[in-house]
C-alpha positions in Angstrom: 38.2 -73.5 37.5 39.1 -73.1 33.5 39.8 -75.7 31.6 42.8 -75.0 29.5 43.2 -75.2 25.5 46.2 -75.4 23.9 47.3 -75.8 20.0 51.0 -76.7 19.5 51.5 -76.8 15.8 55.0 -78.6 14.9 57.2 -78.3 11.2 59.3 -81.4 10.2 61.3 -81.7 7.4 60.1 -83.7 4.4 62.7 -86.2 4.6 61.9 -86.8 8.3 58.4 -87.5 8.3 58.1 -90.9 9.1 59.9 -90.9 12.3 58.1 -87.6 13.1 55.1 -89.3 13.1 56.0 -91.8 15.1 57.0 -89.9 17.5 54.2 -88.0 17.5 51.9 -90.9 17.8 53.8 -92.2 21.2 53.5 -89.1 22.6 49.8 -88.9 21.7 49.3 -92.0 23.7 51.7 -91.4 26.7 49.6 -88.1 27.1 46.5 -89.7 27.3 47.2 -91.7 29.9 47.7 -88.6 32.3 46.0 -87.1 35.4 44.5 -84.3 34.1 44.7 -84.6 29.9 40.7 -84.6 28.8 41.8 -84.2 25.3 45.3 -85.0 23.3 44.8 -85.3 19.1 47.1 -85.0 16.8 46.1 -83.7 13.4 48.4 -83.5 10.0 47.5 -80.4 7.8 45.8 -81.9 4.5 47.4 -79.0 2.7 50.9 -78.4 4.1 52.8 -81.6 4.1 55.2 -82.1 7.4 53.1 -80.2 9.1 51.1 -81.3 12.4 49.0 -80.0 15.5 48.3 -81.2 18.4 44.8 -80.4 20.4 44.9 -80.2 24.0 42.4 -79.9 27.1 43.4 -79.9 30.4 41.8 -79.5 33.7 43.8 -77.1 34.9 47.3 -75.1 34.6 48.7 -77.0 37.4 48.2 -80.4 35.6 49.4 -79.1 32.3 52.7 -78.0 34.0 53.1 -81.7 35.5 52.5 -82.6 31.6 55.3 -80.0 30.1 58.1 -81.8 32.8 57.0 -85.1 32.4 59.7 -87.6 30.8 58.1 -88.8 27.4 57.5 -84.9 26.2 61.2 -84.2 27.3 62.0 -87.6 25.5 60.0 -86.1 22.2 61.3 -82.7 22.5 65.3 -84.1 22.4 64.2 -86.6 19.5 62.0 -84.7 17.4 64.5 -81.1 17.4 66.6 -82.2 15.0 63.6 -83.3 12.7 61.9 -80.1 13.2 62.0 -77.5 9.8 61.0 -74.7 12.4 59.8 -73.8 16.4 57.1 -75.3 17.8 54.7 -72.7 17.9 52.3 -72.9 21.1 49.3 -71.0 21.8 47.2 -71.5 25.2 44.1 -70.2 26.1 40.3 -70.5 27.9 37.1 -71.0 26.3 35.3 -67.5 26.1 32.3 -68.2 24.6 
């Protein structure tokens, strides 16, 4: 079985940062603690301020679907909306090479 990769890259608004980020950080570390995550970093752009990505491995599909309906990313998705200057953008995919 694949492992799956998956960049989600977030926009906040300038004047929201702060509490963007700490969001962000507790949903870092509740992701970490689950079956399945092998990797979960978030990253700020050095060149684009308010914006953020998040590197993800999982084991498998099955376990990154438990992830997306798990209470503390529905928690960050309601809290953070409102924060965010644009969509989440989300790309998934499997190691090729």
């Amino acid at each position: 079985m694949k492992n799956l990769h998956i960049v989600a890259l977030f926009r906040f608004k300038e004047n929201d940062l702060m509490d963007a980020l700490e969001l962000l950080k507790k949903l870092v570390i509740e992701t970490r603690r689950e079956e399945g995550c092998l990797q979960y970093d978030l990253v700020e752009d050095n060149e684009n301020k308010g914006v953020f990505f998040i590197t993800e491995l999982w084991e498998s599909d099955e376990l990154h679907y438990r992830h997306s309906t798990s209470e503390h990313l529905q928690y960050f998705r309601i809290q953070a909306q409102p924060m965010m200057a644009r969509q989440t953008e989300v790309y998934k995919g499997y190691k090729t090479f």
